[in-house]
C-alpha positions as CSV (number, residue, x, y, z in Angstrom):
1,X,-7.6,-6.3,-27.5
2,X,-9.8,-9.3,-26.5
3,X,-12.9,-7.9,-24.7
4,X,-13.6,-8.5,-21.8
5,X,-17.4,-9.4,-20.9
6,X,-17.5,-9.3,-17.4
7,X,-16.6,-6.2,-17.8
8,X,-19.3,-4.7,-19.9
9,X,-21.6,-6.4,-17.7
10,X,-20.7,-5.0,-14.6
11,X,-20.5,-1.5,-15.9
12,X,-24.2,-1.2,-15.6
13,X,-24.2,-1.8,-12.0
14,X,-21.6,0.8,-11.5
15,X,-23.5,3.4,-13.6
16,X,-26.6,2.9,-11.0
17,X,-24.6,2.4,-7.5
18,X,-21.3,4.1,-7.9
19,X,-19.8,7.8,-8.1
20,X,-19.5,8.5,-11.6
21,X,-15.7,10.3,-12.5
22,X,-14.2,9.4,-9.2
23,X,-11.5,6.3,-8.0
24,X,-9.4,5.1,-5.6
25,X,-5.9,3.7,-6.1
26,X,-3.9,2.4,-3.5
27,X,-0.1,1.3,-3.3
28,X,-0.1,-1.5,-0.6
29,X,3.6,-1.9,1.5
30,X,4.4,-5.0,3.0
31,X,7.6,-6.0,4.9
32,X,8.6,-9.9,4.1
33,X,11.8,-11.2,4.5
34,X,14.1,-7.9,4.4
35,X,12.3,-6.8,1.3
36,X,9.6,-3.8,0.9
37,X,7.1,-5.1,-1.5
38,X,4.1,-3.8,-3.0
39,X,0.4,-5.4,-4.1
40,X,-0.3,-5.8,-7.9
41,X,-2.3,-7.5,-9.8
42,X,-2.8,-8.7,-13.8
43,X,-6.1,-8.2,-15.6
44,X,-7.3,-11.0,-17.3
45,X,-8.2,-9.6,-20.9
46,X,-5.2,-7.0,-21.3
47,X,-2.4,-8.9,-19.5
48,X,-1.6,-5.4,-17.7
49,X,-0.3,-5.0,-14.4
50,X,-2.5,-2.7,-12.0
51,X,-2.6,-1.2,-8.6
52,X,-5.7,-2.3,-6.6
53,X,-8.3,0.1,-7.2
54,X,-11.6,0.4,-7.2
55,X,-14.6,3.0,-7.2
56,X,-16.8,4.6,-4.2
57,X,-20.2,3.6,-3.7
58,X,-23.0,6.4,-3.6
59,X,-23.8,5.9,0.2
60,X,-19.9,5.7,0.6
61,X,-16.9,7.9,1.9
62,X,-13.7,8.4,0.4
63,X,-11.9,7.2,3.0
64,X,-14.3,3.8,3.8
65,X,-14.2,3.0,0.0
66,X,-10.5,3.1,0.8
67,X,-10.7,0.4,3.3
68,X,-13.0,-1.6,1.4
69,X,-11.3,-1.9,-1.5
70,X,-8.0,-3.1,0.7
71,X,-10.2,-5.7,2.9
72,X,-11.8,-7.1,-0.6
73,X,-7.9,-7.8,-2.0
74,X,-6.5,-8.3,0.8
75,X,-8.9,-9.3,3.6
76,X,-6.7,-7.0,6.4
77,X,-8.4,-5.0,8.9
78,X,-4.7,-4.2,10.9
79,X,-4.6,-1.2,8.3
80,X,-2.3,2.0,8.1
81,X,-4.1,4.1,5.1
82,X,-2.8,8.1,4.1
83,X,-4.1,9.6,1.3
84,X,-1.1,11.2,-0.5
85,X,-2.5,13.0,-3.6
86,X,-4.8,13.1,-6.5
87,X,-4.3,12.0,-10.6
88,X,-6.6,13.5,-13.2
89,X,-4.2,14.0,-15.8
90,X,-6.2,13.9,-19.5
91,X,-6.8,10.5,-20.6
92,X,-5.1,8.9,-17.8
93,X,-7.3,5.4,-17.7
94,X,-9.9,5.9,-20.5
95,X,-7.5,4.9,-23.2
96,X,-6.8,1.4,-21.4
97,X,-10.5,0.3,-22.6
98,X,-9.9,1.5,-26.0
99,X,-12.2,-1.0,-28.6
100,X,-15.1,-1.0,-25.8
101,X,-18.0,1.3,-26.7
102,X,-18.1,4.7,-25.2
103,X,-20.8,4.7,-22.8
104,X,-18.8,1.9,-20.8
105,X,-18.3,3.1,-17.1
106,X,-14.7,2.4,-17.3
107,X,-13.9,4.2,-20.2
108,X,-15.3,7.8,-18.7
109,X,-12.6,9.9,-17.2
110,X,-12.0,9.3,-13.4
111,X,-9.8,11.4,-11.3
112,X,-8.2,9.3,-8.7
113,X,-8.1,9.8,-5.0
114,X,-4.2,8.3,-4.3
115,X,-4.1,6.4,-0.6
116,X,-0.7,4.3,0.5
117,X,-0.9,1.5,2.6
118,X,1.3,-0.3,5.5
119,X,-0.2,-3.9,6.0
120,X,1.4,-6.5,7.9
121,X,2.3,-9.4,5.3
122,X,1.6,-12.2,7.9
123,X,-2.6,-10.9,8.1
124,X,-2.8,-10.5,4.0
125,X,-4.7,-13.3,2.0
126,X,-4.3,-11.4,-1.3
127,X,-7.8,-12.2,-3.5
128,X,-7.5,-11.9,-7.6
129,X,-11.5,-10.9,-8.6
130,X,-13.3,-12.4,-11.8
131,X,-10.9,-9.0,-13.8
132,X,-8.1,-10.1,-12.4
133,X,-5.3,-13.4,-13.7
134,X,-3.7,-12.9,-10.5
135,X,-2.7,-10.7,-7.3
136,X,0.7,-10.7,-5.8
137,X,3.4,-9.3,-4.0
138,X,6.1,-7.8,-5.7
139,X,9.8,-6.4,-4.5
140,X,9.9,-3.1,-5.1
141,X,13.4,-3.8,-6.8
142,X,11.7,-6.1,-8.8
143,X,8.1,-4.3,-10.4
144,X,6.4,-5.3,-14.0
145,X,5.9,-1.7,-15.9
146,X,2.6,-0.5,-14.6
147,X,-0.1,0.5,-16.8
148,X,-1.8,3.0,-17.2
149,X,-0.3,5.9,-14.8
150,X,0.0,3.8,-12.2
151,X,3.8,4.1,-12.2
152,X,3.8,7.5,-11.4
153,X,1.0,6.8,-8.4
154,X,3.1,4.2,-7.3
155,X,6.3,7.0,-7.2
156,X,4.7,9.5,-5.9
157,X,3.4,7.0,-2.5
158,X,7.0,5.9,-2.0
159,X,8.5,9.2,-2.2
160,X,6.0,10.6,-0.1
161,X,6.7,7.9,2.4
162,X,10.4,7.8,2.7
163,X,10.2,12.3,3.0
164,X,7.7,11.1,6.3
165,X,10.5,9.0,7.8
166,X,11.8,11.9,9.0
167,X,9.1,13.0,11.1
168,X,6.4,10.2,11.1
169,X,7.3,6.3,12.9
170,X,6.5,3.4,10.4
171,X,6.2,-0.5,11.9
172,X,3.4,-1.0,13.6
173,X,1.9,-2.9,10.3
174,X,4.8,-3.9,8.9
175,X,6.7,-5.7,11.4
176,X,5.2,-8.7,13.6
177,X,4.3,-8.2,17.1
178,X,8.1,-8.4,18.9
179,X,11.5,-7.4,16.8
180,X,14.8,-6.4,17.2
181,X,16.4,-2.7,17.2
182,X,18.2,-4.4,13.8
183,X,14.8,-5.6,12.2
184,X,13.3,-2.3,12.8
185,X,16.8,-0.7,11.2
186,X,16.4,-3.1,8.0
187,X,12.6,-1.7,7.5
188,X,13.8,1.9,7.2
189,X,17.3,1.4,5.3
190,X,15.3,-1.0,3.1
191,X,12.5,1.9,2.9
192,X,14.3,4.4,2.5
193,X,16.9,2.5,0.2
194,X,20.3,3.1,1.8
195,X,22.3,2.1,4.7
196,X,21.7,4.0,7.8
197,X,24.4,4.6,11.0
198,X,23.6,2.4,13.7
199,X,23.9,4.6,16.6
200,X,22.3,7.7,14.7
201,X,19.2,5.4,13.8
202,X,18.9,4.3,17.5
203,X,19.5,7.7,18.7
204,X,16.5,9.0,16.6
205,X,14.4,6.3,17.0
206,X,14.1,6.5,20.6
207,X,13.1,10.4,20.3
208,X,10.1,8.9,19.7
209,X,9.6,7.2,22.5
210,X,7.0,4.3,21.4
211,X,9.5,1.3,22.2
212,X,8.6,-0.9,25.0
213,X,11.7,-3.3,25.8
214,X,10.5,-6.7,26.6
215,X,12.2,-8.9,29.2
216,X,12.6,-11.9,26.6
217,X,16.0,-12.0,23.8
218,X,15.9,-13.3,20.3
219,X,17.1,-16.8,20.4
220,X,19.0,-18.8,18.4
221,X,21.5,-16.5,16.8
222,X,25.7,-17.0,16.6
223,X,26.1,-13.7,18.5
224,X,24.6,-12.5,21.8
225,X,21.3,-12.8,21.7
226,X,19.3,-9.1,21.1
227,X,16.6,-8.0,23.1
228,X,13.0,-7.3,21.5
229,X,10.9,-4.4,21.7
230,X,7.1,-3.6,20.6
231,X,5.2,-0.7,20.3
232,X,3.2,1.9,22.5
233,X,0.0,1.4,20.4
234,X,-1.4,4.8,21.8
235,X,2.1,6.6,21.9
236,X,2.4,5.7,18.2
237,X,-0.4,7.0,17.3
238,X,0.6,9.9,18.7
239,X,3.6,10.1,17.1
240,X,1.8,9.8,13.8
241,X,1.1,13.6,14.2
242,X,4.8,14.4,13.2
243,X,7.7,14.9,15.3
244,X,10.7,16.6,13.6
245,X,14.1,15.0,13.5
């Protein structure tokens, strides 16, 4: 494997400013034309495809390293971020950097603090760093093999999410500021993917009460036109708590 220099030279500064044996991964949803898709990115010297990740400064939190890795790749502030679980299984990243030497700060074992993350598409300027040969959206019907267990972290989020639809709202990130009952029906179904009953989903939907209907209709459709709705910012929130289906 071709080695990478910037690499070795910025593994210094980690060793003096950064957590040693601790990461962050995050798997980033977006919503863009009927498709669910998720943020990757290639490294430059292997020609692997990665989650965004990054590491957590000594003066940092968990959750505000988080957010700054997101806002570095993606420059969104309009951010939904859950932590969903942690990956420390034996050799889970160090074998990536196999050929560097073994005092490089990637190659020491890192567990890895797991976050998901709803983003509206529409704010996202997706940023490749000096590591990276590119950053992208992907479909998630339509994902590269991940290295190395980043396929199971990316599994894991998705799961986790599509069990919360049942008790926890998603949207507010996803979808732009007005939409349709049907637009918000095509996020779940295409979350969750299956189709969903029309009349169950707006039944259920509603027990959450964090629609507001607005007095203007979606033109320019061959049918009657469909009103729009938005959210109660402070009643979803609230609903974030969990309410049970």
């Amino acid at each position: 494997m071709k080695l990478d220099q910037g690499i070795i030279k910025k593994s210094k500064w980690m060793w003096e400013n950064c957590l040693p044996h601790i990461s962050v991964d995050s798997v980033v949803f977006g919503f863009h034309e009927n498709q669910l898709k998720v943020l990757l990115l290639k490294t430059n010297a292997a020609q692997k495809w990665l989650l965004p990740g990054g590491y957590i400064l000594k003066n940092e939190n968990l959750q505000d390293a988080a957010q700054r890795v997101l806002f570095e790749r993606t420059g969104a502030e309009r951010v939904y971020l859950q932590e969903f679980g942690v990956f420390g299984a034996l050799n889970r990243s160090e074998g990536f950097f196999e050929g560097y030497e073994d005092d490089l700060w990637y190659k020491q074992r890192f567990i890895s603090a797991g976050f998901y993350a709803l983003v509206d598409y529409t704010e996202v300027n997706v940023t490749a760093d000096e590591y990276s040969e590119t950053c992208e959206w992907r479909s998630i019907d339509d994902l590269p093999e991940l290295a190395m267990d980043h396929q199971l972290i990316y599994t894991n989020a998705l799961t986790i999410l599509r069990q919360q639809l049942s008790y926890k709202p998603i949207g507010l990130n996803l979808l732009p500021e007005k939409f349709t009952l049907s637009e918000l029906q095509k996020l779940y179904e295409t979350t969750l993917g299956k189709p969903l009953n029309r009349g169950n989903f707006y039944r259920r939907i509603m027990r959450f009460d964090i629609l507001i209907k607005q007095e203007d209709l979606r033109k320019g459709g061959a049918h009657k036109a469909p009103y729009l709705y938005s959210f109660d910012p402070l009643k979803y929130h609230e609903s974030l708590q969990g309410l049970d289906w």
